[in-house]
MIVO-164084 format. One line per field, with one value per residue (C-alpha): residue number from 0; chain; x, y, z; residue in one letter. Coordinates in pm, whole numbers, plus 50000, padded with zeros to 5 digits. Layout:
BEGIN
i <- NUM / ...
ch <- A / ...
c1 <- X / ...
c2 <- Y / ...
c3 <- Z / ...
aa <- a / ...
This chain:
BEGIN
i <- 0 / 1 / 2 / 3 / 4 / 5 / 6 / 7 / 8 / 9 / 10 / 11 / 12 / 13 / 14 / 15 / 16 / 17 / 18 / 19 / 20 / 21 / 22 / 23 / 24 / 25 / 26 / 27 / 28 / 29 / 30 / 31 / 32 / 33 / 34 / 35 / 36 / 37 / 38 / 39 / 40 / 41 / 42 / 43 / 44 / 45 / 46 / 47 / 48 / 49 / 50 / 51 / 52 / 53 / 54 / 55 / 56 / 57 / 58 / 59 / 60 / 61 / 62 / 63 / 64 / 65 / 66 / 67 / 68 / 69 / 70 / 71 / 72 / 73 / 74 / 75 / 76 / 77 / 78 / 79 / 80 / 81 / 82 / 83 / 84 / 85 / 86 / 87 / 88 / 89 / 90 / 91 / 92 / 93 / 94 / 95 / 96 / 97 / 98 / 99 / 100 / 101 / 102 / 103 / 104 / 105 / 106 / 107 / 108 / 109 / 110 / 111 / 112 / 113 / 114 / 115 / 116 / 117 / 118 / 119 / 120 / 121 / 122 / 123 / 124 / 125 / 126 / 127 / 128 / 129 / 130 / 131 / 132 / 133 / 134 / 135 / 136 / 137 / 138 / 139 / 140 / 141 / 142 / 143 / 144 / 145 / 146 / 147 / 148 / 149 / 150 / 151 / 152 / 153 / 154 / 155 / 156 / 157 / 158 / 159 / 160 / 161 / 162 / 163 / 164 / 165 / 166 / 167 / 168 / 169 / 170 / 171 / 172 / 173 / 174 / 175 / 176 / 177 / 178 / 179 / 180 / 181 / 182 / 183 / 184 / 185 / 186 / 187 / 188 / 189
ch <- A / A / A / A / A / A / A / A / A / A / A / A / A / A / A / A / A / A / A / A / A / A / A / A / A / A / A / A / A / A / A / A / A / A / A / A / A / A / A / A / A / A / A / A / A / A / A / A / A / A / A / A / A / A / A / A / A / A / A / A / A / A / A / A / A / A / A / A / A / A / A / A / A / A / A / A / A / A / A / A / A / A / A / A / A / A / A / A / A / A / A / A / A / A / A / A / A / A / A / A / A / A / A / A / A / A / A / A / A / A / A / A / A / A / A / A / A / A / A / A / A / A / A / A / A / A / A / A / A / A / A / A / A / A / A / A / A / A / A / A / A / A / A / A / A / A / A / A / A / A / A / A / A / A / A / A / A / A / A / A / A / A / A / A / A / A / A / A / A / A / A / A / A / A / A / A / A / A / A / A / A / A / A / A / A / A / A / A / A / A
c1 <- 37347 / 37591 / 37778 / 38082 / 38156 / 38429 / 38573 / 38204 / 38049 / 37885 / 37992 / 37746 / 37877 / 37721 / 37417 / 37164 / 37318 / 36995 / 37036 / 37413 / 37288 / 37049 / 37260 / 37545 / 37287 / 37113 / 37499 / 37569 / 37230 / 37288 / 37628 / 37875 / 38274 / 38500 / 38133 / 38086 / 38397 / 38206 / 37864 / 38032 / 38195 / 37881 / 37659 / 37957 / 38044 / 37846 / 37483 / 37472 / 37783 / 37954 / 38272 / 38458 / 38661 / 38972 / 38831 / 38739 / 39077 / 39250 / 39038 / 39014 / 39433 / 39422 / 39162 / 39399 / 39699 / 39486 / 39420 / 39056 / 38797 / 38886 / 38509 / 38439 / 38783 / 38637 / 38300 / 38486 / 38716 / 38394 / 38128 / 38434 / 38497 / 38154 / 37989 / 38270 / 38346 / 37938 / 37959 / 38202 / 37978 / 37698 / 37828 / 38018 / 37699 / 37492 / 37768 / 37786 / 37456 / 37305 / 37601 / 37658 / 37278 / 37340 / 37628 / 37480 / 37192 / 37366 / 37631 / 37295 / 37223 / 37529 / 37604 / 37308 / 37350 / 37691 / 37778 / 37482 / 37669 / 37543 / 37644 / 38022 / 37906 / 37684 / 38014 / 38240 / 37979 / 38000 / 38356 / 38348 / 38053 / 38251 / 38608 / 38410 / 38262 / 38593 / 38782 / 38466 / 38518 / 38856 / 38814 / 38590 / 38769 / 39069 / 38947 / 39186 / 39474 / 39420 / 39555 / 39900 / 40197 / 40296 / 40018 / 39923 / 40349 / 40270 / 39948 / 40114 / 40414 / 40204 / 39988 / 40307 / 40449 / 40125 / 40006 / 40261 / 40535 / 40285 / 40494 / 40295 / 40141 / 40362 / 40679 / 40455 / 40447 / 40788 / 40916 / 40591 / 40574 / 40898 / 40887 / 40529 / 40628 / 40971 / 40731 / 40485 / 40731 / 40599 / 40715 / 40679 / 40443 / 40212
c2 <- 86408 / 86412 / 86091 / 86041 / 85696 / 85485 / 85157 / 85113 / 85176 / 85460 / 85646 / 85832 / 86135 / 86387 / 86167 / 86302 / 86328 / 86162 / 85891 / 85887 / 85827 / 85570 / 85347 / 85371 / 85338 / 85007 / 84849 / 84970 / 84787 / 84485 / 84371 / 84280 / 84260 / 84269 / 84159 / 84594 / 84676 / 84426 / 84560 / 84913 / 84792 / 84634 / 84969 / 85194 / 85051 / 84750 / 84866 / 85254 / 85288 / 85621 / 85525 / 85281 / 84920 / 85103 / 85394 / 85172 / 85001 / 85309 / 85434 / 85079 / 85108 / 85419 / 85331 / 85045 / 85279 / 85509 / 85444 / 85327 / 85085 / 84990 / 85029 / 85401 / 85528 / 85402 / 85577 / 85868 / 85891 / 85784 / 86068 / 86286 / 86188 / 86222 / 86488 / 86682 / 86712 / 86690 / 86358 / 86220 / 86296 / 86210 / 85867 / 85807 / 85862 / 85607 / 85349 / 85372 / 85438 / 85042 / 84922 / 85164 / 85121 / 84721 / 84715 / 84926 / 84725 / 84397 / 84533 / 84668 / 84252 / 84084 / 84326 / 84155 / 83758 / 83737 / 83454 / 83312 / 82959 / 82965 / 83313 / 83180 / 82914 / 83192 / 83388 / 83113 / 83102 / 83430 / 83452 / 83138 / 83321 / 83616 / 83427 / 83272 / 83580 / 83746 / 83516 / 83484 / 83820 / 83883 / 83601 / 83842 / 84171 / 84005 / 83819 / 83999 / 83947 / 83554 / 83534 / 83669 / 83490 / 83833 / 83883 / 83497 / 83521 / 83829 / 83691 / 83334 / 83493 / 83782 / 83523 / 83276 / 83609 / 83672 / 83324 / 83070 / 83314 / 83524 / 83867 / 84185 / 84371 / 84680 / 84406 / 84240 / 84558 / 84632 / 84325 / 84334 / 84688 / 84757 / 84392 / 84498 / 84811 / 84684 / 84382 / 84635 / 84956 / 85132 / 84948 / 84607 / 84355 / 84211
c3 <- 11617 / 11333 / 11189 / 10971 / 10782 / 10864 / 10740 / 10617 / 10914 / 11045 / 11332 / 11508 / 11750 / 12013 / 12191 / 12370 / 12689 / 12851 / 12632 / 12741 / 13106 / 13059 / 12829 / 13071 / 13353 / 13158 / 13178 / 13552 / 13588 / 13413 / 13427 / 13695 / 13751 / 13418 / 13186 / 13231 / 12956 / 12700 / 12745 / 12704 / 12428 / 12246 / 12347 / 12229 / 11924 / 11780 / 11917 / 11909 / 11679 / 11893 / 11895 / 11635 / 11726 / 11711 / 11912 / 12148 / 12212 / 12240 / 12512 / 12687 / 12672 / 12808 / 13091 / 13209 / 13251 / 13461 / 13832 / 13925 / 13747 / 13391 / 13305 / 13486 / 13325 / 13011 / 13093 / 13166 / 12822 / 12607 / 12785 / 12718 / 12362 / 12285 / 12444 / 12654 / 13029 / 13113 / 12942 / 13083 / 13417 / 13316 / 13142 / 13462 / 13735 / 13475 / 13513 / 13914 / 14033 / 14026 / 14137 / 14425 / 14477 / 14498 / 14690 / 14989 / 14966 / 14998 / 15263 / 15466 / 15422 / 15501 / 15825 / 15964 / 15832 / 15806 / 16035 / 15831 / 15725 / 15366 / 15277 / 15189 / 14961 / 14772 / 14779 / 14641 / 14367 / 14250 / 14291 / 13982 / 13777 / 13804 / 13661 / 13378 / 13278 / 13322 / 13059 / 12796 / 12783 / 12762 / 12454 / 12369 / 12355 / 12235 / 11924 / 11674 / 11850 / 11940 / 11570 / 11572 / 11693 / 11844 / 12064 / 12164 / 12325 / 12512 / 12676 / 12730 / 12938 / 13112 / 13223 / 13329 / 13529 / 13719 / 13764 / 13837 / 13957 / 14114 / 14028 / 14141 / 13835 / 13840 / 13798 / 13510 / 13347 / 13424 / 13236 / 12930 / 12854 / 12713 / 12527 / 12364 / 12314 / 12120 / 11925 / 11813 / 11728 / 11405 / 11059 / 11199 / 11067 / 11320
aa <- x / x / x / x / x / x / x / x / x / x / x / x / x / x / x / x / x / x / x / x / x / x / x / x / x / x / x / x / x / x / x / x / x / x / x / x / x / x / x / x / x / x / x / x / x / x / x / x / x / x / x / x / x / x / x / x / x / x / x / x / x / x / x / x / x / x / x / x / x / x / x / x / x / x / x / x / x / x / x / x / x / x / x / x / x / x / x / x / x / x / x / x / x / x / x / x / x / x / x / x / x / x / x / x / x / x / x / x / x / x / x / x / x / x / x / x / x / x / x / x / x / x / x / x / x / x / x / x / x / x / x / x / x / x / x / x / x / x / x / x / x / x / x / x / x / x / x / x / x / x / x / x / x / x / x / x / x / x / x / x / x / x / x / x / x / x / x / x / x / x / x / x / x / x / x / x / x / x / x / x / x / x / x / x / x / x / x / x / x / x
């Protein structure tokens, strides 16, 4: 393994690649919906230091422009940053086996109860666990950019576009991209 120092913390590159699998495997195990892109992000950066905050963003930004699962892209771009195209494998196989796994198991269940009446109220449930967890973590992910003017404007109207006039996401990003991109040109303050 070989580390460099940045902004005061140190950066640790090229991971075992077993140890790649089972920390990706340990978050395919343990978290569900959007939670997966802040365990990533606490394994990848805050607990085993691989890849730095800003690191991290980048590749997130990146994963959200590219088709598929924010979190596998971001498996994907992180194996590959960090231990080349067999990480990026192997990172990507630790992220989806439990949840593939899971998922066939509880399919296998609900084929046989599904006209069970209490299976849409366990459903509903989720469905709320899963939008709370989905916001604390976008508070999460977000918390340097809750404090700009900038960014706060760009949240409030994306979320006004997709929420009360219900615009498809490719129109959002139509209409946000090129205002971001304009805010947040280099040589302007945030």
């Amino acid at each position: 393994m070989t580390s460099q120092k940045q902004d005061d913390v140190t950066i640790t590159k090229s991971p075992d690649l077993r140890d790649l699998f089972v920390q990706f495997l340990i978050i395919g195990a343990v978290s569900f919906g959007g939670g997966i892109i802040a365990y990533e992000r606490i394994l990848l950066v805050e607990k085993r230091k691989w890849l730095s905050a800003d690191e991290f963003m980048a590749y997130l930004a990146i994963s959200q422009t590219m088709p598929g699962l924010n979190s596998v892209n971001l498996a994907v771009l992180a194996g590959d940053h960090l231990r080349g195209a067999v990480g990026a494998i192997i990172a990507t196989l630790g992220l989806i086996f439990p949840g593939s796994l899971l998922v066939l198991g509880i399919g296998m269940i609900y084929a046989s109860a599904a006209d069970h009446p209490s299976i849409n109220l366990i459903l509903a449930g989720i469905a709320a666990a899963a939008t709370g967890l989905l916001a604390a973590i976008t508070y999460k992910i977000g918390d340097a950019h809750w404090r700009h003017v900038k960014s706060l404007a760009i949240i409030v109207f994306t979320f006004i576009l997709m929420s009360i006039f219900k615009l498809a996401l490719p129109y959002v990003i139509l209409i946000m991209a090129p205002i971001s991109i304009y805010l947040y040109r280099p040589g302007q303050s945030q």
